[in-house]
N, C-alpha and C positions, 0 to 999 in steps of 0.2 A: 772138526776134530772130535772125535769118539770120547765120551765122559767114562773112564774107566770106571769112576766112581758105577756110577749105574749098572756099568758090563757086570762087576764084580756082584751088585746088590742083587742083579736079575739071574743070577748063576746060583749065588747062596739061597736065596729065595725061593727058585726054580726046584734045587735041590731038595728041598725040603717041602714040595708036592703042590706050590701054585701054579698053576697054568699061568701059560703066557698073558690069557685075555685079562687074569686079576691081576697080575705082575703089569701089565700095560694102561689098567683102569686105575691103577695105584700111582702108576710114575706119573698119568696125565693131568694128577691135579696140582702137583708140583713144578714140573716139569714140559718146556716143550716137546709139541708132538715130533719135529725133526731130531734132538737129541734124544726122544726114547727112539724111536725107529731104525736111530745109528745103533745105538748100544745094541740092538738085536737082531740088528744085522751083521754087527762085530762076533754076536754069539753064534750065530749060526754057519759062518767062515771059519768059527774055530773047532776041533774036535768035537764028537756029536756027545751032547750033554746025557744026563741022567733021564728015562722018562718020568716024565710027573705026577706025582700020585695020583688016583680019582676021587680019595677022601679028603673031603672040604675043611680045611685050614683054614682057619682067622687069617684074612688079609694082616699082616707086619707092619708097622710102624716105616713108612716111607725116607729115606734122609732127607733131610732138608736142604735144601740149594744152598747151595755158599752167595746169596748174592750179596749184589756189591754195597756198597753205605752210600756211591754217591748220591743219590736222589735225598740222604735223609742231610747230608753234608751241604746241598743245595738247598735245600730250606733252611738249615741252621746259618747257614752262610744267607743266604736271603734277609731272611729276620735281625742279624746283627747290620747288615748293610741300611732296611728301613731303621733298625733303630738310631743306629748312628746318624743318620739324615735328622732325623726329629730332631735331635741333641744336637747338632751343630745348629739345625735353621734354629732351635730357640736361645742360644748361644748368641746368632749372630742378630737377633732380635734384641736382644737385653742390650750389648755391645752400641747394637743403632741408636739406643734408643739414652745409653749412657752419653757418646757423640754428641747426640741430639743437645743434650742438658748441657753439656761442658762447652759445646757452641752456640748455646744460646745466648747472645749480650748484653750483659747485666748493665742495670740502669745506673747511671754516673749522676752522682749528685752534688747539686749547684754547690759552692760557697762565694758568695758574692762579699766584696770588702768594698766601700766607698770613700770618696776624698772630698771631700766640699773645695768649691774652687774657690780662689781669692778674691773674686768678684761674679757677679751672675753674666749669665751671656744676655743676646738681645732676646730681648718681647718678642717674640712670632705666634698671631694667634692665640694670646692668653695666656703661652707658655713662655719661661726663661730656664735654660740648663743651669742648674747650681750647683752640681753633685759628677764624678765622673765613674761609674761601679766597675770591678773587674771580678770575673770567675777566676780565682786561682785554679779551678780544679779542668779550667777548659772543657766542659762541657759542647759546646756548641748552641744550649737552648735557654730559654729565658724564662723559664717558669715560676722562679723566683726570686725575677730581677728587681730590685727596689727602685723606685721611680729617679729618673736623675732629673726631670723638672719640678715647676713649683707652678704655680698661677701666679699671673702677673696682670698689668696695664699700662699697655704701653701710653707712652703722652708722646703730644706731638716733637715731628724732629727740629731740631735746631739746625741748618744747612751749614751755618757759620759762614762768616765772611771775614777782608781782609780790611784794614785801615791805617792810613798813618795818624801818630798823636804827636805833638809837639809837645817837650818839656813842660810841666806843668797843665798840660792840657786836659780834657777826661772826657770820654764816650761810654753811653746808657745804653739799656736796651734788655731785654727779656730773653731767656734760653729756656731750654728743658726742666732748669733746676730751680730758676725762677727770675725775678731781675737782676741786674747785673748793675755793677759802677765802678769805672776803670779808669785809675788819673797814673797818668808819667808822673813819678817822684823826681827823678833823675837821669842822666842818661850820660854817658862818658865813653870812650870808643870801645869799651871791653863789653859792655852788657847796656843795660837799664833796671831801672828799679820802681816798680809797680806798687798801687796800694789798690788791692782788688776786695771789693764790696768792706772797705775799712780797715782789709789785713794787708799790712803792706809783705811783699814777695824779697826774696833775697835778689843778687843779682842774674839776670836771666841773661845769660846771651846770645848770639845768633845763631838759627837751628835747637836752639834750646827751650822746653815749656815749663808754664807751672800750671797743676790744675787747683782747681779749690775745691771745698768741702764738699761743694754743689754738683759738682762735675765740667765747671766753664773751665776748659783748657785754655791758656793764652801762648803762641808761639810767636817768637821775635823773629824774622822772615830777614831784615835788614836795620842796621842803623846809619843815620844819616847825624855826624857829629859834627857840632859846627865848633869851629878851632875860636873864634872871635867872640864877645860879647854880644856884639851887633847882628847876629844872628841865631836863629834857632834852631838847634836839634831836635831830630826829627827818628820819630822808629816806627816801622810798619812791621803791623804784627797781626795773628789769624785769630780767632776764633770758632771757637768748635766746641761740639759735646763731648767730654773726655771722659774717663774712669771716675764715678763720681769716689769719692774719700771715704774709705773706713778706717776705723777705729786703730786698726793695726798697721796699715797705712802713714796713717798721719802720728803713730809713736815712733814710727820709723823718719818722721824728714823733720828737718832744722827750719824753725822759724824765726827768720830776721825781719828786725822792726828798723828801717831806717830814717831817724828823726832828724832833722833839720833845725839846725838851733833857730830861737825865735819859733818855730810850730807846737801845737801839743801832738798827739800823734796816740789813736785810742784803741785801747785792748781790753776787753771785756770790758767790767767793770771798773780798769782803771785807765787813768792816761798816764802817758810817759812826755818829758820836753828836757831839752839837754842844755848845756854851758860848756862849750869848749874852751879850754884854756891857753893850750898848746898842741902841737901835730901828736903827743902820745899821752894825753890824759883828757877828762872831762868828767864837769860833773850831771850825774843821771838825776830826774827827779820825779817821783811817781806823786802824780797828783798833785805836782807844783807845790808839794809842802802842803798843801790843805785839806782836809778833813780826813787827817791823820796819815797824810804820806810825810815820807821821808826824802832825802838827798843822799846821795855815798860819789867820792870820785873816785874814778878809776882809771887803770892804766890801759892799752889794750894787751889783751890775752887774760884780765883780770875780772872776777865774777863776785857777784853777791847776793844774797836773800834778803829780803825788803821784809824788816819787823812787819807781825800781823798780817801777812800775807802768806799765800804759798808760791809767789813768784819768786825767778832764780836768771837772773840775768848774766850775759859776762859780754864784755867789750870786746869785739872783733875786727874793729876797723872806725877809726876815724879818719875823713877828709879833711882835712884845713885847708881852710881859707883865709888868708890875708886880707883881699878886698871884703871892702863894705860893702860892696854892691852884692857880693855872692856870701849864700852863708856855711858854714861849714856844717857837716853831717856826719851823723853817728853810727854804726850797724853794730845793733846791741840782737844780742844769740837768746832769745827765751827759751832755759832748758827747763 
């Protein structure tokens, strides 16, 4: 298509005394050579122009192309496109690397609370459990878990064994805890009544144990009660290493002394020996009156404090006996 623009310039131009060849060296530094060639070839199809003067004219200020912006629109646009890229890759850098942080899993720490057990476990190797610890906060790790053993030594085991004892009878012998000496007090079809290394036992019955300070457990396995005079009762019972006795333990259980009128019958420091009177009274005597004991009677279910003592007795059962041949027996409660 023909640049009228040009036709017009090389006419006005023309007119005013440039030759074609300056009018065509002018348009070629602007302008391609195929649209100057058209515009003068448009001019020469049309009515025959002015001739051109032959005095030399200052070449004219050429127009300028109308050209287009996109080349300059393609770099502007270029340059917003890289910079946009920089700005999102460090966007989604910082973003990573925040991720990063808020995924990373923060260190849990211990709080350990411990319970002392009510007795130690067994000796294994030096050690015994005493202690049981727990992380409330669940951790999983034990970095500062407090020991739940202690050092120990073990001493040898006791196997235990079984024996019968007849009323009035007593078997020795040696445990874990140390010697031992075990006499039948008494024995009646409901239980028997033991006096173990000098403490006499409440009554124990069958399936039932007592253990002592030391840790000798005694379990009464069977009784064999004999209905007649003319014969002996008879109780088989086990032997074993038990829980040996502490302090909170032994505030916990009731200690009966079962005295036999006519016996003395010894606790600590002092003795005890009874006088039955009748099936609901007797009187108690700590140290048979002498060097400085007293007497008191009582009824049962009735208790007393012995002057100058800190013992605390109370009556819980008398046996009467009629025959002289049998004696009658006390079970006095040391509270």
């Amino acid at each position: 298509m023909v640049n009228d623009q040009l036709v017009n310039w090389i006419k006005e131009n023309g007119s005013r005394g440039y030759t074609p060849e300056q009018l065509r060296a002018s348009l070629l530094q602007r302008y391609s050579e195929n649209d100057v060639n058209d515009a003068f070839s448009a001019i020469a199809a049309s009515p025959a122009a002015a001739a051109p003067s032959t005095t030399a004219i200052p070449v004219m200020e050429v127009p300028a192309e109308k050209k287009s912006n996109k080349k300059l629109w393609m770099i502007i646009g270029g340059a917003v496109l890289i910079v946009g890229i920089i700005v999102f890759l460090m966007m989604s850098s910082n973003s990573s690397k925040q991720t990063t942080q808020n995924l990373a899993p923060q260190k849990c720490i211990e709080n350990w609370s411990c319970t002392d057990l009510s007795s130690p476990g067994e000796c294994v190797d030096g050690q015994q459990t005493v202690r049981t610890c727990v992380d409330s906060n669940n951790c999983g790790t034990a970095e500062s878990k407090p020991s739940e053993n202690e050092d120990c030594v073990a001493g040898p085991s006791f196997p235990g064994f079984e024996t019968l004892i007849g009323e009035g009878q007593m078997t020795q012998g040696v445990f874990e805890g140390g010697a031992y000496e075990i006499e039948v007090s008494m024995i009646d079809p409901d239980g028997a009544y033991f006096q173990v290394n000098g403490v006499m036992t409440g009554k124990i019955s069958v399936g039932r144990s007592y253990t002592d300070e030391n840790g000798l457990k005694l379990t009464v396995n069977e009784i064999e009660y004999a209905q007649n005079t003319g014969s002996q009762s008879m109780v088989d019972i086990s032997l074993s290493q038990g829980q040996k006795l502490t302090d909170e333990m032994a505030a916990g259980m009731t200690l009966h002394l079962f005295i036999n009128e006519g016996e003395e019958v010894p606790f600590g420091a002092y003795k005890f020996s009874v006088r039955v009177e009748d099936p609901n009274s007797a009187w108690i005597l700590l140290n048979n009156q002498y060097g400085g004991g007293e007497s008191v009677m009582l009824a049962v279910g009735e208790s007393y404090t012995f002057l100058g003592s800190d013992i605390k007795i109370e009556v819980a059962d008398i046996i009467y006996s009629e025959s002289a041949d049998t004696a009658s027996t006390v079970d006095i409660i040391i509270l």
